[in-house]
N, C-alpha and C positions, 0 to 999 in steps of 0.2 A: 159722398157721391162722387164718380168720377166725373172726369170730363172729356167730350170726343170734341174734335175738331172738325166741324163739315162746310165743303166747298161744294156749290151748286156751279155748274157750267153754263152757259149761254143758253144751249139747246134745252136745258132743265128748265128755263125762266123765259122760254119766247112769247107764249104767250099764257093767260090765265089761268087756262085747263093746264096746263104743266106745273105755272106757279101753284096751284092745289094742291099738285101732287107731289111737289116739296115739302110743301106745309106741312103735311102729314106727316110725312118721312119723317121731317123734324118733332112735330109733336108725337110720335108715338115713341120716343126716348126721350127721357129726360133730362139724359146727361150727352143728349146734343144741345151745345150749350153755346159755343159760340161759331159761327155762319160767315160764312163767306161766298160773297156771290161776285156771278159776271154781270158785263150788262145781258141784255136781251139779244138773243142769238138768231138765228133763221128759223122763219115759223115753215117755210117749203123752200126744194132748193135753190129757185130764181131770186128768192127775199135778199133783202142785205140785213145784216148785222147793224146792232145800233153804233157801234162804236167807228163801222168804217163810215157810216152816216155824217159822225161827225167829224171824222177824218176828212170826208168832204168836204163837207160843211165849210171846214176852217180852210181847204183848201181853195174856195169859191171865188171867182174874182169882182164879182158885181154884189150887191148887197141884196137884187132881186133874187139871184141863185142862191145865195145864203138862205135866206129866208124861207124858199121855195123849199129847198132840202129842209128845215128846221121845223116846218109845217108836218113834213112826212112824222118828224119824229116825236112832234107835239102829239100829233093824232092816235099816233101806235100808243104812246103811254097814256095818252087819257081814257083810250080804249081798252086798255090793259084796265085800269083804276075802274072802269065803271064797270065792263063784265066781273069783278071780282068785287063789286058793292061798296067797294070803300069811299070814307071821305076823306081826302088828300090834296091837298092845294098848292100846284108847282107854279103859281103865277107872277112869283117872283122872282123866283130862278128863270121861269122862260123871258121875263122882262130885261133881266140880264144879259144872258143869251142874246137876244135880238137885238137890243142895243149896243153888242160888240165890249160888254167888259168883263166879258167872261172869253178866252183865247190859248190857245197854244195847249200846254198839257193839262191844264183846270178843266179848257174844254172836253179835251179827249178822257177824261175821267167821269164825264157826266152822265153816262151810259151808267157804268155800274154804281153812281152815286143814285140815280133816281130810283135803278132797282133796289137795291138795299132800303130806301126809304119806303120802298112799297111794300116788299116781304115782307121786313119788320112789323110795319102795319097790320096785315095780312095775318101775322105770330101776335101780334098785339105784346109785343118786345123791345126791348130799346134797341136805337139805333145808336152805330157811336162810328161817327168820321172816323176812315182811316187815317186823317192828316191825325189825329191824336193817337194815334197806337202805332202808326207805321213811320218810322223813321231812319229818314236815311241820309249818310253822309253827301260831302260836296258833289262828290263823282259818281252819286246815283246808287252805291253799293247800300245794305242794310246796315243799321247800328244795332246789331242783336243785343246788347244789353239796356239800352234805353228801351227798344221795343218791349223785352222781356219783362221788364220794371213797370212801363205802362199796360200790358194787358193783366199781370198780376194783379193790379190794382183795380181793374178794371173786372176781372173775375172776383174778385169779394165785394163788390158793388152792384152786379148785377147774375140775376139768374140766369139770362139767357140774354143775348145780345148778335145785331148783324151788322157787317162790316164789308162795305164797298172792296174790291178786290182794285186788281189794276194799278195803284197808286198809290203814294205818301207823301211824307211831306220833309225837305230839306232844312237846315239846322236854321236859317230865315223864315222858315215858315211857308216858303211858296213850295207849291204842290209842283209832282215831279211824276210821272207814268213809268212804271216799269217796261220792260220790254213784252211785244207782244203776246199773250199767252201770261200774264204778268199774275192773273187774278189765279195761277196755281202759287205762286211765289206768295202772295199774301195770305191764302189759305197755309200753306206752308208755315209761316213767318207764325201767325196767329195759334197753330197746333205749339210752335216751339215755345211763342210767349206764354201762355197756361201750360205748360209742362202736362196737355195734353196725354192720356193714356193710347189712345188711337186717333188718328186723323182719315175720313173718309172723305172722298171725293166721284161724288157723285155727277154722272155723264151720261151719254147716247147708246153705251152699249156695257155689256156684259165684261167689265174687268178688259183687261188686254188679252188680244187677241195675238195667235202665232202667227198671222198673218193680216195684212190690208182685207176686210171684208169686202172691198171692191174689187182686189183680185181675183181671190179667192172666198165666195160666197159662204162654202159650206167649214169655214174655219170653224177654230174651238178656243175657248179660253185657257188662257193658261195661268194653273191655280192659283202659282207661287211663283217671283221672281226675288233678284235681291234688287238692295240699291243700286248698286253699280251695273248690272243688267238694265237697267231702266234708264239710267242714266245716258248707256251705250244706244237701248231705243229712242231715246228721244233725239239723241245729239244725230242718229243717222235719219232723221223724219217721221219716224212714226209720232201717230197722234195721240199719246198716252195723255202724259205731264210733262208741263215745263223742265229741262232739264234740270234747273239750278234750283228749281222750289225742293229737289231731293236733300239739299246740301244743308240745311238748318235741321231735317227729321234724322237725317244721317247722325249727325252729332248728338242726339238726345234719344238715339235709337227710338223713334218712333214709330210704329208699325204704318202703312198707308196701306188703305182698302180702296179699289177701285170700284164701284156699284153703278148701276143703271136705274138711272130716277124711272123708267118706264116696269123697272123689273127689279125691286129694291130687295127683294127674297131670292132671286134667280143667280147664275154663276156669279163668280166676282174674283177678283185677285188681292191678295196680297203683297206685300213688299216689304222687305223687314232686311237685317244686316244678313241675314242669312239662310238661304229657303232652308226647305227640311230635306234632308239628304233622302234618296229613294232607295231602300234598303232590296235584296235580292229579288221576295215574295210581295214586295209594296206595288201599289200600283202612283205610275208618276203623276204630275201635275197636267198632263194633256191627259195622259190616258184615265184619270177622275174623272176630266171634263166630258170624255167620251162616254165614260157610263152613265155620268148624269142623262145625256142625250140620251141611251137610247135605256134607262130605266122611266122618264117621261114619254117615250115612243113607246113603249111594252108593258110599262107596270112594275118592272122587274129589274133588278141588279143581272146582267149577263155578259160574262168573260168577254173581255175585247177578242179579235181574231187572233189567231194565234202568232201571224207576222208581227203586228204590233207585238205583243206581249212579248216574245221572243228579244227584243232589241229596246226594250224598255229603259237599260240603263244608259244606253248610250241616245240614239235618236231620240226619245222620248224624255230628254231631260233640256233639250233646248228652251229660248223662251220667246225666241221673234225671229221671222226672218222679214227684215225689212229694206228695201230698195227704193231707190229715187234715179228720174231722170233727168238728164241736163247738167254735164258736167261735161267740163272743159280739159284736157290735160296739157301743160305746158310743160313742153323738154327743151331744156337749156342745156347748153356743151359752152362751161365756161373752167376751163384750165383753173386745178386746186382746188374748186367748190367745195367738194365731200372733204378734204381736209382744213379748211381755212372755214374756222368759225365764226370770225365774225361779217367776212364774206356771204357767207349762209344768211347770219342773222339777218343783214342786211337787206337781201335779195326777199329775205320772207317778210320783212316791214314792208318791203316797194309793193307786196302781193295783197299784204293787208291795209293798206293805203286804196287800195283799189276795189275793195270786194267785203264782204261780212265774215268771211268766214274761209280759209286758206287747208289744204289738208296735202300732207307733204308725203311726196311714195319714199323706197328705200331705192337710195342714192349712190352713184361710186365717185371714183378719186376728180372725176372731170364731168360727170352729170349730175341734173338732178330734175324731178318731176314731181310740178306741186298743181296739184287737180283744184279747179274753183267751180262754185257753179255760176250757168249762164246768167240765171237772171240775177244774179248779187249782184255782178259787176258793173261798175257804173263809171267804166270807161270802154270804151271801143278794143276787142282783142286785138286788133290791127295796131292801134295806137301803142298796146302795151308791148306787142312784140319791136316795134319799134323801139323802144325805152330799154327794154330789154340789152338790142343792139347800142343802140347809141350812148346810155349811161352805164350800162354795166361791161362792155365789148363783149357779149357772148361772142361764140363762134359759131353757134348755130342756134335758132326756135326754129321748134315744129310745136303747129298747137294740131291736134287731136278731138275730133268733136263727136258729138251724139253718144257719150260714155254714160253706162246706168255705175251706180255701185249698188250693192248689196253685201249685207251684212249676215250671216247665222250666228246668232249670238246664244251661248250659254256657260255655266263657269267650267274652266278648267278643260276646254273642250276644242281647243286649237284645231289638235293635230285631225282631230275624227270630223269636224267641220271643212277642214281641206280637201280630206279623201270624199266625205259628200257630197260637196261643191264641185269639184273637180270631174266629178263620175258623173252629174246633172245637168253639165257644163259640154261635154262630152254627147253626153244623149239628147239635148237639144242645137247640138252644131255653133256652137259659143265660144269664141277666143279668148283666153283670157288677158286682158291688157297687165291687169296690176295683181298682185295677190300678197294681203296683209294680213299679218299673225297679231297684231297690236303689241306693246306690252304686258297688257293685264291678262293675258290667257280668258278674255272674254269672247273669245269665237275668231271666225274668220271673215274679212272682207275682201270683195272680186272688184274688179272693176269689167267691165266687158261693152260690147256695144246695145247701147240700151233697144232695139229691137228686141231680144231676147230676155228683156226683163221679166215679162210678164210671165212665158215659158218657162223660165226655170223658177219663178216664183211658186208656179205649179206644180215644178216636180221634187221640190227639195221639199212641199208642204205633203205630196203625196208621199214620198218617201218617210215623214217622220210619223204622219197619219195614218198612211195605209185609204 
């Protein structure tokens, strides 16, 4: 029998009526066999999440407001445990909790430890701590071969088994939280330690989408991407997967399924080393999607328009056009930059001192311009332009603000992303600030003023859609 690897999201486990309809999902395979979940996510959109609950929580400063907050989330989970008839008794763990010996990232792990405890229940399956399976060095990185070692072991022991996402445990044994979005990294982690045949991870919508459904409503799934396309989506914002949970399936070539707990038969995506090339008479991975839609609208398989079809191998092999706002640009005029490396280096430490996350444009012999966004930065840009002058002597900053970027990503697809970009860019009155080819020939990114985001979100999605 093989084994699939399945990761339920937040929104799959909010609340009872969902958790059911996991259950299912899971019981109607058999060789879903080992689970990975989040905590409990937004039951509607004003809800919080259980995990910033306890972010709170921990962040509380009177032991009244602890409590107050620790109430909300006693109540959600015991109300989870009784609409789904179980019997489960958290009154030790919550005695913990409120007496303050439970703290810091133990805490923030107790979201996806209660759910696991309860699915499992629910499957009438064993549960097994992630601190025993998921292990990771001093600096928080994974020990892929201890991990590997322990779920092996752990899959000839057990038929079916669920595993807190979120977190593991350091070579001490104290518990350590991944980074946000962590509980795709453990699903991840878990598909690679069973040498997993396919890993799926099941979410809110229909596989990935070419575009934000809050942008643009009437998007479509797109069938097939690779690793590295998804990688490009996540690291630009889109809310697929974790970027880094790619980086263990990558190496073991494991295929990832993207599915919709609400619609577990309905479109879904793939993701593998490498989509399937769209041959002349093929139809592409949007334009399947499209038939799918309108053979459920009609009954019938019926040729896309013929503009579509026409331009299939180019437009129609994209795989996301993804944009974000609130980015900052920093143009520094400091004599030698573009040729003095470790000058460079430097200047990009001082950026990454400052912010999560630094993204550098293409540079000459005496500038350079490295984009951050607003809310990373957790020093004042006045202060930094400051620093700027005073420790490095530019000779000039200019910061630049209300900048979107967006990306069209697809492989091998540079040059023809440019000329669409550029023509979209054009027809919605949009300057362009920055324009980057990447290395990887995985598409093209703009940079522009983020008023026009949304505008050419729409036309670059109408363009490859029709």
């Amino acid at each position: 029998m093989g084994i699939k690897a399945v990761k339920f999201g937040g929104t799959s486990l909010s609340h009872a009526e969902q958790m059911k309809k996991a259950a299912e999902i899971v019981l109607s395979d058999k060789e879903r066999r080992i689970i990975t979940v989040s905590a409990p996510g937004k039951r509607f959109p004003q809800d919080e999440k259980i995990t910033d609950l306890l972010y709170r929580m921990d962040g509380a400063q009177t032991k009244e407001e602890k409590e107050k907050i620790f109430s909300v989330i006693r109540k959600r989970l015991d109300t989870m445990i009784s609409d789904l008839g179980l019997h489960l008794d958290f009154s030790d763990e919550y005695r913990e909790i409120s007496e303050g010996n439970i703290k810091g990232d133990r805490l923030f792990s107790m979201g996806e430890y209660f759910c696991a405890k309860i699915f499992a229940t629910l499957l009438h399956c064993h549960f097994t701590d992630a601190a025993d399976v998921i292990f990771l060095h001093e600096n928080g990185t994974p020990d892929l071969p201890k991990i590997k070692n322990a779920v092996q072991n752990l899959m000839k022991k057990q038929e079916r088994t669920v595993i807190p996402g979120f977190y593991g445990a350091k070579p001490n044994g104290e518990i350590a939280v991944l980074p946000r979005g962590g509980s795709d990294i453990t699903g991840a982690l878990t598909a690679y330690g069973a040498d997993a045949d396919i890993y799926e991870n099941f979410t809110d919508v229909n596989g990935v989408q070419l575009a934000d459904p809050r942008m643009v409503p009437n998007t479509v799934t797109v069938a097939e991407i690779s690793y590295e396309e998804l990688r490009r989506l996540s690291s630009m914002g889109a809310c697929v997967l974790h970027a880094d949970s790619v980086l263990p399936l990558m190496a073991s070539e494991i295929p990832i399924f993207i599915r919709n707990t609400n619609d577990p038969n309905g479109d879904y995506t793939k993701i593998s080393a490498q989509k399937r090339r769209i041959a002349a008479d093929d139809c592409s991975p949007i334009q399947a999607s499209l038939a799918s839609k309108q053979r459920k609208r009609r009954g019938r398989f019926r040729i896309i328009s013929h503009s579509i079809k026409k331009r299939r191998n180019v437009a129609l092999s994209y795989s996301g056009i993804v944009g974000q706002k609130g980015y900052l640009l920093f143009s520094v005029v400091l004599r030698e930059i573009g040729k003095n490396i470790s000058d460079f280096g430097n200047l990009l430490r001082f950026f990454e001192s400052h912010t999560k996350h630094v993204y550098s444009t293409p540079h000459t012999v005496d500038s350079v311009g490295l984009l951050v966004n607003k809310d990373e930065l957790n020093t004042a840009q006045e202060e930094l332009v400051r620093q700027l002058y005073e420790d490095f002597h530019a000779e000039k900053v200019s910061v630049t603000e209300h900048i979107a970027l967006l990306s069209l990503i697809g492989e091998n697809l540079s040059a023809q992303s440019a000329r669409l970009i550029l023509k979209a860019m054009k027809e919605v009155g949009a300057e362009p600030i920055l324009l980057d080819g990447g290395a990887d020939s995985l598409g093209m990114t703009v940079g522009f003023h983020e008023n026009f985001l949304l505008p050419l979100v729409k036309k670059l999605h109408a363009e490859l859609v029709g």
